[in-house]
DSSP file (Angstrom, degrees, kcal/mol; ACC not computed):
  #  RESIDUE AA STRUCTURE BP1 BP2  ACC     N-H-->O    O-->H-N    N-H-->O    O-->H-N    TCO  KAPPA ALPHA  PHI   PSI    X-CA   Y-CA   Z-CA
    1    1 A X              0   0    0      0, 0.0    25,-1.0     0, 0.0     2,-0.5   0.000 360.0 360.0 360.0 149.9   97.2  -17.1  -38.9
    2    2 A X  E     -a   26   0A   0     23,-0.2     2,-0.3    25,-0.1    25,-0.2  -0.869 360.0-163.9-116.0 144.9   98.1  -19.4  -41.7
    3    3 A X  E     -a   27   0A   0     23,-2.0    25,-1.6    -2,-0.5     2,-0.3  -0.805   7.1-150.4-115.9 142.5  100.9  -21.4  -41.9
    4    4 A X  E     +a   28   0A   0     -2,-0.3     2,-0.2    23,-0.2    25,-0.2  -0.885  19.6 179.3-116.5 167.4  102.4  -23.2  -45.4
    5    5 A X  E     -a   29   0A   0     23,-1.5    25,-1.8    -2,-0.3     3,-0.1  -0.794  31.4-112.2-146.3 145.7  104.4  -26.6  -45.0
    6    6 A X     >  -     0   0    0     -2,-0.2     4,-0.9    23,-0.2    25,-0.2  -0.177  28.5-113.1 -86.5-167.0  105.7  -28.4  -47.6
    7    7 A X  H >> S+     0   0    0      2,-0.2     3,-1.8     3,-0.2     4,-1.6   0.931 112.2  66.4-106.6 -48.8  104.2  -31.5  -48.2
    8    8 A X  H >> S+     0   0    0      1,-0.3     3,-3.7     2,-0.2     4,-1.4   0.730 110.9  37.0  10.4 -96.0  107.6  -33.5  -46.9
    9    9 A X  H 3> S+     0   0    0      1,-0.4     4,-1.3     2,-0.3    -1,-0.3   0.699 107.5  61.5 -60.5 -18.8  107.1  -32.2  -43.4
   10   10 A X  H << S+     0   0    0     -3,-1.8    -1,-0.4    -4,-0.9    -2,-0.2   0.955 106.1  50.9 -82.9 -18.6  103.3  -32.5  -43.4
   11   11 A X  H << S+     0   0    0     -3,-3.7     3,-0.4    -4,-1.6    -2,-0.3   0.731 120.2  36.1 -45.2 -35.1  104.0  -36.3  -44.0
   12   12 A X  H  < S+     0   0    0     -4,-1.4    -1,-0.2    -5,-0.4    -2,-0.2   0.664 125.9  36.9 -87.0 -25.0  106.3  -36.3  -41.1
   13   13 A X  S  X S+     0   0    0     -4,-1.3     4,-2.5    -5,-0.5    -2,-0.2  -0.041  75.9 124.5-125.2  35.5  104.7  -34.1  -39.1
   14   14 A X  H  > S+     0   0    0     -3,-0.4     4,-0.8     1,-0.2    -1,-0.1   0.779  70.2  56.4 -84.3 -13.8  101.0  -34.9  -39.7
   15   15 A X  H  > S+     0   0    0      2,-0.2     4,-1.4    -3,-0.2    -1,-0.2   0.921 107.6  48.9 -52.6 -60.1   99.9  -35.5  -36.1
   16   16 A X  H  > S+     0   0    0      1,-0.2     4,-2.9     2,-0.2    -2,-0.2   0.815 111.7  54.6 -61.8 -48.9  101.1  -32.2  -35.0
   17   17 A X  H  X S+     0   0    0     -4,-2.5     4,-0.6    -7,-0.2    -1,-0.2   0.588  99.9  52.9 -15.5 -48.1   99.3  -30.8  -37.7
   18   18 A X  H  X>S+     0   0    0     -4,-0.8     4,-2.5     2,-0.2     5,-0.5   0.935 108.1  52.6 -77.9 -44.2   96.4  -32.0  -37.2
   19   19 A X  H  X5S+     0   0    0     -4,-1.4     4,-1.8     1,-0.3    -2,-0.2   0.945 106.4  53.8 -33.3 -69.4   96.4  -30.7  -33.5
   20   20 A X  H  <>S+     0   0    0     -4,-2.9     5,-2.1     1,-0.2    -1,-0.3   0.888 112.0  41.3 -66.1 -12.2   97.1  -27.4  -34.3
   21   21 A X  H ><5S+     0   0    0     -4,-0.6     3,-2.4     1,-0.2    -2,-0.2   0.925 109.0  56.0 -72.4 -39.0   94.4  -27.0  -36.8
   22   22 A X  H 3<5S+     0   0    0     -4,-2.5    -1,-0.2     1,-0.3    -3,-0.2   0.740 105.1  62.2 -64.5 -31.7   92.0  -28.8  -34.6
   23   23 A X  T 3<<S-     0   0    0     -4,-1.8    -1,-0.3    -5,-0.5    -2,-0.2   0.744 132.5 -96.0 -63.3 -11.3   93.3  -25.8  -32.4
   24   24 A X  T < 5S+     0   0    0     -3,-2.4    -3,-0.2     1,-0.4    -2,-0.2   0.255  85.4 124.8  83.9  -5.7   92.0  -23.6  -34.7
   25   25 A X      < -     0   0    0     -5,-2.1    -1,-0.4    -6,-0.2     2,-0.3  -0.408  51.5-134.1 -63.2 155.3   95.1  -22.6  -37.2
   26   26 A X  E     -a    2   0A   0    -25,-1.0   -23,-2.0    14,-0.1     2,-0.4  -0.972  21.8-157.0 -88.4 139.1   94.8  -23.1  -40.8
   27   27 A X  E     -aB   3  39A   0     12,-2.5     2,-0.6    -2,-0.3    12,-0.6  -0.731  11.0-140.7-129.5 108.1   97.6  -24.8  -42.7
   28   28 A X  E     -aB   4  38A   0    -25,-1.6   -23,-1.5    -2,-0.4     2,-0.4  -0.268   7.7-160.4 -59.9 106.1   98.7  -24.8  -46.2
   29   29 A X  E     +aB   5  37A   0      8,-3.5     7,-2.2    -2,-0.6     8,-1.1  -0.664  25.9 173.0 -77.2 108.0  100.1  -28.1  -47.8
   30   30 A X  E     - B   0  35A   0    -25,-1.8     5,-0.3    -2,-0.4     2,-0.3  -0.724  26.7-152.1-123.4-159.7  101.9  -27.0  -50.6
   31   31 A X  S    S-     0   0    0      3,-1.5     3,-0.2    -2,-0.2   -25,-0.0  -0.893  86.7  -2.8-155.1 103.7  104.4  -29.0  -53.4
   32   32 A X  S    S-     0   0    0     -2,-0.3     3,-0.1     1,-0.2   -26,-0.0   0.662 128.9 -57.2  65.0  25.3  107.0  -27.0  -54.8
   33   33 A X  S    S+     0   0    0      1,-0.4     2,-0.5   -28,-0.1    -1,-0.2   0.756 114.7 118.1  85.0  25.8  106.2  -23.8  -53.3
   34   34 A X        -     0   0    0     -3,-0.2    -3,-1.5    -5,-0.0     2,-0.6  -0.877  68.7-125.4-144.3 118.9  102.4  -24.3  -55.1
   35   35 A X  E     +B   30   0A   0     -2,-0.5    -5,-0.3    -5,-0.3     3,-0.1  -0.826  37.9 168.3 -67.2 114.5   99.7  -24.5  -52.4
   36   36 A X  E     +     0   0A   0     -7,-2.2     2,-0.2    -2,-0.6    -6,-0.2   0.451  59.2  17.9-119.8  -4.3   97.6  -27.8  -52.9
   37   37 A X  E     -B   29   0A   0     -8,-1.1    -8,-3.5     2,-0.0     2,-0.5  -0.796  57.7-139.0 177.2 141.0   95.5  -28.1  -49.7
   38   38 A X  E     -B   28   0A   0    -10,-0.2     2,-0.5    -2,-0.2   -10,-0.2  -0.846  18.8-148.2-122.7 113.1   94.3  -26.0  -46.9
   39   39 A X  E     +B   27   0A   0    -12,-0.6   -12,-2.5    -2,-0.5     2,-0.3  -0.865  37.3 172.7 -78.5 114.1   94.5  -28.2  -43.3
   40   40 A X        -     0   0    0     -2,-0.5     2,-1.3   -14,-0.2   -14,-0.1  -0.789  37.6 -88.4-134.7 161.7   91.4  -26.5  -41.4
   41   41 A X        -     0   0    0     -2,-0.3   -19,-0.1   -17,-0.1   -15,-0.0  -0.561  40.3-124.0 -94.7 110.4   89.5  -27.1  -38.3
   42   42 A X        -     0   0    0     -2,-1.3     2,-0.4     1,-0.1    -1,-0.0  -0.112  32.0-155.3 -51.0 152.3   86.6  -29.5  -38.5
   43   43 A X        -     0   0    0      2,-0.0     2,-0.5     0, 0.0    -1,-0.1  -0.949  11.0-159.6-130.6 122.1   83.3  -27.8  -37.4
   44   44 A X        +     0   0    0     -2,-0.4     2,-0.3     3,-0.0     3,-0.0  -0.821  26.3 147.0 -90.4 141.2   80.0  -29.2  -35.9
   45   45 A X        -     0   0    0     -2,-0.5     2,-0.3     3,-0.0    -2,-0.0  -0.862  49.3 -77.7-152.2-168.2   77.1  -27.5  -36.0
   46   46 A X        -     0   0    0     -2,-0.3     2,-0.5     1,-0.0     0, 0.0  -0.562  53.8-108.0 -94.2 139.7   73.4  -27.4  -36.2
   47   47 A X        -     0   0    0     -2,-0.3     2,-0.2     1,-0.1    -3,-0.0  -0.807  34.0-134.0 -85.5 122.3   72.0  -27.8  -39.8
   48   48 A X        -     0   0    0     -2,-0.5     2,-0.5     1,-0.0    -1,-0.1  -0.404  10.2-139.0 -83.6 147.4   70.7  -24.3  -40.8
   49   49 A X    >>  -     0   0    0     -2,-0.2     3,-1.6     0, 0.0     4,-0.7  -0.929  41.8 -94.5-107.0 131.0   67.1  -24.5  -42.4
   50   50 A X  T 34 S+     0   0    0     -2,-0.5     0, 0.0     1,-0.2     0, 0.0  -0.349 102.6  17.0 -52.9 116.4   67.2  -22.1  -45.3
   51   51 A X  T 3> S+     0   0    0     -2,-0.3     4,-1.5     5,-0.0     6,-0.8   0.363  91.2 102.2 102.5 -18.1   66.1  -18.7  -44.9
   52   52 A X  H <> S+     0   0    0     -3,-1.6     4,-1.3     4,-0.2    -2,-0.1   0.951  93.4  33.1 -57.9 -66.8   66.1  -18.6  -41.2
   53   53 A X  H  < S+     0   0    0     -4,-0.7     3,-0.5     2,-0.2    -1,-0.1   0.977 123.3  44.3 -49.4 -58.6   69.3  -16.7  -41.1
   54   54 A X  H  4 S+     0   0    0      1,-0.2    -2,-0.2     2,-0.1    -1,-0.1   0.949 130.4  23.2 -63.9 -51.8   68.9  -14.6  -44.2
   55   55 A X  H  < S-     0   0    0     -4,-1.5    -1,-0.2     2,-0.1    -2,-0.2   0.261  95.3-131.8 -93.8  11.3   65.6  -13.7  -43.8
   56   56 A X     <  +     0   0    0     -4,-1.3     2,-0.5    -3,-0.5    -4,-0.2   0.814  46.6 160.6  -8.7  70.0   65.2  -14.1  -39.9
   57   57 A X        +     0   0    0     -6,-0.8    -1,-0.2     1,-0.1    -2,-0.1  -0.899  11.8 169.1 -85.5 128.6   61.9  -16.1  -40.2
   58   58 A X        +     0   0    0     -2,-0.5     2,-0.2     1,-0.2    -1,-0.1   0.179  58.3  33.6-117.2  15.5   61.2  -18.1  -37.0
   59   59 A X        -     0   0    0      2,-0.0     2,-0.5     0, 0.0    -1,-0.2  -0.895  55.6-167.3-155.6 132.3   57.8  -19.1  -37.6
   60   60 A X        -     0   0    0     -2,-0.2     2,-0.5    -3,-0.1    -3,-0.0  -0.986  26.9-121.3-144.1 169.2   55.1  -20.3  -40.1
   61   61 A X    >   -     0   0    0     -2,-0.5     3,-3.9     1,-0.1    -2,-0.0  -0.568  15.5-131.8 -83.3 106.6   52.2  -20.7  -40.2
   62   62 A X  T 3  S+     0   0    0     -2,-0.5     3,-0.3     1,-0.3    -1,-0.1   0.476 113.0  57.0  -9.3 -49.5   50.5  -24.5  -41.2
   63   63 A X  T >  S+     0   0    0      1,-0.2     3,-1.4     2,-0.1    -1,-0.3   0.540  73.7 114.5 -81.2 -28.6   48.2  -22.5  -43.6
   64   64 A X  T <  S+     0   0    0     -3,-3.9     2,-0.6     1,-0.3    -1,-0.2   0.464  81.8  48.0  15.0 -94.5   51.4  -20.9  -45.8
   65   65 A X  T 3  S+     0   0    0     -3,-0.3    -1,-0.3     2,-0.0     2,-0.3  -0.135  86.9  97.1  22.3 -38.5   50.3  -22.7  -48.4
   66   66 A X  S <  S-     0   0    0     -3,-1.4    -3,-0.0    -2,-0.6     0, 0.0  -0.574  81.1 -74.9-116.8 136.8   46.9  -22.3  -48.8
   67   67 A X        -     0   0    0     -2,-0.3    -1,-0.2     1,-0.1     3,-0.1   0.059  38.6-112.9 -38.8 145.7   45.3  -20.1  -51.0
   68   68 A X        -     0   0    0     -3,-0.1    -1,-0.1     1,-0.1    -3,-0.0  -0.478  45.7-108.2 -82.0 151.0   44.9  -16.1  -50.7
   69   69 A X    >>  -     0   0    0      1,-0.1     4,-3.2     3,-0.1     3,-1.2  -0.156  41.3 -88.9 -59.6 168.5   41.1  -15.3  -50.2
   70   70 A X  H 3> S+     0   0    0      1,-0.2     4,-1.7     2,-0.2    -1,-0.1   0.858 124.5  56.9 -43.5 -57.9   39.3  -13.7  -52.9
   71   71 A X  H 34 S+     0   0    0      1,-0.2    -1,-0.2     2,-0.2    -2,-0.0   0.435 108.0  41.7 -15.9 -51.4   39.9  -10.8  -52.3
   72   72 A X  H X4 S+     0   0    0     -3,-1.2     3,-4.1     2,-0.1    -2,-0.2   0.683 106.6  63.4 -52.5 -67.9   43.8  -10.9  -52.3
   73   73 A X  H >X S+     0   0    0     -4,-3.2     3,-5.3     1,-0.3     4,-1.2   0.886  91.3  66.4 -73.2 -39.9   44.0  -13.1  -55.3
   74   74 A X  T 3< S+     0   0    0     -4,-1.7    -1,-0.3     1,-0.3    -3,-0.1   0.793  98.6  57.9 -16.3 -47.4   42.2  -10.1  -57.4
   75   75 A X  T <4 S+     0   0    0     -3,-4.1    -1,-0.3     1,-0.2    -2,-0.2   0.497 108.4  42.4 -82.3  12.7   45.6   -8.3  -56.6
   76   76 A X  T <4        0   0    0     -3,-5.3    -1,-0.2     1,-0.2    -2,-0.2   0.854 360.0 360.0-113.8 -21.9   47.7  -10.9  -58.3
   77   77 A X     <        0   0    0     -4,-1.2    -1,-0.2     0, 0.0    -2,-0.1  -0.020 360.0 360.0 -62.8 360.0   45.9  -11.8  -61.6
């Protein structure tokens, strides 16, 4: 659930803020009824390598790389 705050009370209240977000809430800072910044829950994780997820590759092979045999290359030419 998302919460707005004005920016007043998230200056006064920014401790408490931070807690619940860290809690997992998201909260909207806004100024004048205008949203201006989204208070979110930091996240750690593991650094995706590209293409693992989207493609689910979990291996390759040293040779990738390497030219196709003769054979192969015929089809590309």
């Amino acid at each position: 659930m998302t919460d707005i705050v004005n920016i007043y009370d998230a200056k006064t209240n920014l401790s408490k803020l931070v807690d619940r977000a860290a809690a997992g809430e998201e909260i909207v800072i806004a100024k004048a009824g205008k949203p201006k910044a989204k208070l979110v829950p930091y996240r750690t994780g593991k650094k995706r390598r590209f293409g693992q997820k989207l493609l689910g590759i979990t291996y390759i092979a040293d040779d990738f790389d390497e030219p196709l045999p003769p054979e192969l290359q015929k089809y590309f030419e």
